[in-house]
N, C-alpha and C positions, 0 to 999 in steps of 0.2 A: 638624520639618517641613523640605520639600526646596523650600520656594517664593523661585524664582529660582536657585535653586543646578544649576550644571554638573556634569558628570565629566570630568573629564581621563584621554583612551583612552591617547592617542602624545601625545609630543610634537607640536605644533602642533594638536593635536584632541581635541575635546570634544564631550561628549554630553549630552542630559537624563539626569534620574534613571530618566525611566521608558519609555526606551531598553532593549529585550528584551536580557537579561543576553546570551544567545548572541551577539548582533549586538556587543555589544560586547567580549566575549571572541573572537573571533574578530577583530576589526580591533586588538586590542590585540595580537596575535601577529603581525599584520599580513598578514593575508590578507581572506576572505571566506568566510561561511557557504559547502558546496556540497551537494551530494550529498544526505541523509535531514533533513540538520537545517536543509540549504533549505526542500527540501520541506515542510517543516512551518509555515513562516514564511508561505507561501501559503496552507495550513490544509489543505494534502492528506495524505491516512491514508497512514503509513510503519509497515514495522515498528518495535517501540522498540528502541533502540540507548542504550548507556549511556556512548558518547563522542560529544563532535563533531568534525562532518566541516570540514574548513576545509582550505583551498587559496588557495598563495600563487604569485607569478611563479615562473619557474625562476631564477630569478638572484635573489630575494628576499635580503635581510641585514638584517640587526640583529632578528631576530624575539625576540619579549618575551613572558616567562611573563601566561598570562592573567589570575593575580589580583594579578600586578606589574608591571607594566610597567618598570622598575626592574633588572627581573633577565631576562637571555637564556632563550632559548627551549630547551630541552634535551628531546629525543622520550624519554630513556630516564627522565628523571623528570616526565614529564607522561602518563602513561595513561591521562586521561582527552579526549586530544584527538588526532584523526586529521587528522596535515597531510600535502596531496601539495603536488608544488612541480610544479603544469598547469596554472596559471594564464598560459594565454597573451592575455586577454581584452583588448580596446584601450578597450572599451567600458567605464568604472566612474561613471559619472552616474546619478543616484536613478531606478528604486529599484534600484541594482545598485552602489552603495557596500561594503555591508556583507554581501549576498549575492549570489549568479547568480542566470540567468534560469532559470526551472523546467526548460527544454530542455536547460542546460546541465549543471545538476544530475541530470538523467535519462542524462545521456552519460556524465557520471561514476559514477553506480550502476553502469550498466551494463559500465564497465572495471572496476571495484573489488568488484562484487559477484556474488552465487550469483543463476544461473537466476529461481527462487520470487521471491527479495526484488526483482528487476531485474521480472520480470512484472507483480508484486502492487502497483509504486510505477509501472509505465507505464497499466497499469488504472483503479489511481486517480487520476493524473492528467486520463486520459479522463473518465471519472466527473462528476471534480470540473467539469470545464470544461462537461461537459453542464447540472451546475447550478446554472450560472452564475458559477460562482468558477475561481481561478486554475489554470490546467492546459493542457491540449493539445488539436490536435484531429487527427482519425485521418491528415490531410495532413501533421504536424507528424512523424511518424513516418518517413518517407522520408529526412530529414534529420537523425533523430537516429541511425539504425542506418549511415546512412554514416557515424558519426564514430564507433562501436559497434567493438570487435574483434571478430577474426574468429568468437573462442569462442560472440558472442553471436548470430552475423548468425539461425542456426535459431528463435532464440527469440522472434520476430517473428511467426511464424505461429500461435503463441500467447496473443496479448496481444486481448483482448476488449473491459473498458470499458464491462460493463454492470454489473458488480458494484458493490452498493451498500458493500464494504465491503472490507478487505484480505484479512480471514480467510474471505469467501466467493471469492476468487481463490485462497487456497490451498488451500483445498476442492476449487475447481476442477478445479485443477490434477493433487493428488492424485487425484482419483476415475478423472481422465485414466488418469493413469499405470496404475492397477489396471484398465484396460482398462473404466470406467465411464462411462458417455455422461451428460454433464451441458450444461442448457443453464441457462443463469443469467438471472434475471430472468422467469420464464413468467406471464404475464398470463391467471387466472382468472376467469373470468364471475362477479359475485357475491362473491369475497374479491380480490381484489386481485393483486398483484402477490407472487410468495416467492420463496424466494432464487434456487433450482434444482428445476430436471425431472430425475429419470436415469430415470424411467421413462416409458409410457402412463397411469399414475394413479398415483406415487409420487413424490414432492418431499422437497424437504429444507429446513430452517431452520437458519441459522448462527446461535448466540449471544454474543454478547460480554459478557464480566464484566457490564457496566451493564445488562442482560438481568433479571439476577436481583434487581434492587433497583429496579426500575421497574415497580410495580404495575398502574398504570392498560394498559402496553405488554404484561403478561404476561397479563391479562384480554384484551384484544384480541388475540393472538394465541392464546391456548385456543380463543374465537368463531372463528378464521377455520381453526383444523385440525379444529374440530367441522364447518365448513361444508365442507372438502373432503372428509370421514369421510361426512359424509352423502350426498356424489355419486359412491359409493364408492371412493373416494380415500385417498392416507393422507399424511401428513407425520411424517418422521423430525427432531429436532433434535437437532444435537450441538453443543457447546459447543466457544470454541477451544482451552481446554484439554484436552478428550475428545480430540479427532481428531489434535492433534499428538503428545499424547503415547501415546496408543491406537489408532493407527490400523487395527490391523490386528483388534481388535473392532467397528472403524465399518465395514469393509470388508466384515465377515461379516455384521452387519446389514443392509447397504445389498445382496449378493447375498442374502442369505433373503428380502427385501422385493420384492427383483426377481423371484426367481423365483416367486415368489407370485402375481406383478402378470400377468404373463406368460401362465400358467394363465387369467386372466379376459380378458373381450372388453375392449379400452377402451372408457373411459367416455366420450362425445360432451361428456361437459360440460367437460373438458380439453383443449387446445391435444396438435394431432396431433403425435407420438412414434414416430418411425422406425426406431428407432436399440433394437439391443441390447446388452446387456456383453459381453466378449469376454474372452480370456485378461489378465492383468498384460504393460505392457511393461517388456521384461528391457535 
């Protein structure tokens, strides 16, 4: 048992035992969580990443292996830890000791990372804040793409925030790029809410691994694609695995469905749909 018992991080600092290992492998290097594995620490959906991200001042020294404190900090035999040295923050008083502020973790995504992953973690940012937990709100945006390079400033016009989840942002996004109109979030008379529209009567459901072992959730959602089937409707689901690494058979699906959808009048009992597919952008 750990009852009363500390950890010694640095020298002069200690932690409890049940102090999040990250939080503390990261100040034991002598920085601070930033970037995906902030993010997580506020409980916002990131992609998974098999290092962490940690950022220390620019003039940082003595930095210490994170399961020794004992021994220097060496990037070529540490693989599994991403340090930058941007930490120019004045500000480190709880709760911003051991990581950034989610703003500031989104600014470093956004220099250090691709398009998808920089959209899919300002998304769920929004998201999350919409449900009450730690995140952003669409004002908070103005201020983070000013500190944004320049590569990123385009990819603002993109960022949404109504997706319930990361892999329904990169769906998003994808269906985008193939020239497919997707609105996320369509509020059905009768079922509820689903993930996306790309058509007048054709939607889509995104599934995550925990999808297929959650019984009571796979009954409710058979009920609610029988209920759009029945207002002649249809819903397509693809798995994250499907779409990322198949995408160009969710593609040919998703135009057969369209073009199908197209051929009929729309159904009144679905939220109005303006928008058709067009060519792939190149």
């Amino acid at each position: 048992m750990n009852c009363g018992a500390i950890i010694r991080v640095r020298k002069g600092w200690y932690s409890l035992p049940t102090a999040p290992r990250e939080a503390v492998e990261a100040f034991r290097i002598g920085g601070r969580l930033t970037g995906l594995s902030a993010l997580r620490t506020y409980g916002i959906w990131t992609p998974t990443t098999r290092k962490l991200h940690v950022v220390v001042p620019a003039d940082a020294r003595g930095l210490r292996l994170p399961t020794d404190m004992r021994a220097p900090f060496v990037i070529a035999g540490a693989p599994r830890w991403r340090v930058s040295w941007t930490d120019d923050a004045s500000n480190r008083t709880p709760p911003y000791v051991w990581r950034v502020s989610v703003i500031d973790a989104l600014v470093h995504i956004l220099n250090t990372h691709d398009r998808t992953t920089s959209i899919v973690c300002l998304d769920a940012a929004l998201h999350n804040r919409d449900e009450d937990g730690a995140g952003i709100l669409h004002t908070d945006l103005d201020h983070i793409f000013q500190l944004a390079p320049v590569r990123a400033q385009d990819w603002r016009a993109d960022v949404d925030g109504r997706a319930g989840s990361g892999g329904e942002t990169e769906f998003r996004l994808a269906a985008w790029a193939a020239g497919i109109p997707f609105v996320p979030q369509p509020a059905v008379v009768g079922v509820g809410h689903l993930d996306g529209q790309v058509g007048p009567s054709t939607f889509v459901e995104i599934d995550g691994a925990e999808w297929h072992d959650n019984w009571p959730a796979f009954k409710a959602d058979c009920e609610r694609d029988a209920k759009v089937a029945a207002r002649s409707g249809r819903v397509l689901r693809f798995s994250y695995d499907l779409f990322r690494d198949k995408w160009e058979l969710c593609e040919r699906a998703l135009r057969c469905a369209l073009t199908d959808d197209y051929r009929r009048p729309p159904s009144r009992a679905f939220p109005e749909f303006p928008w058709r597919m067009s060519k792939p952008r190149r």
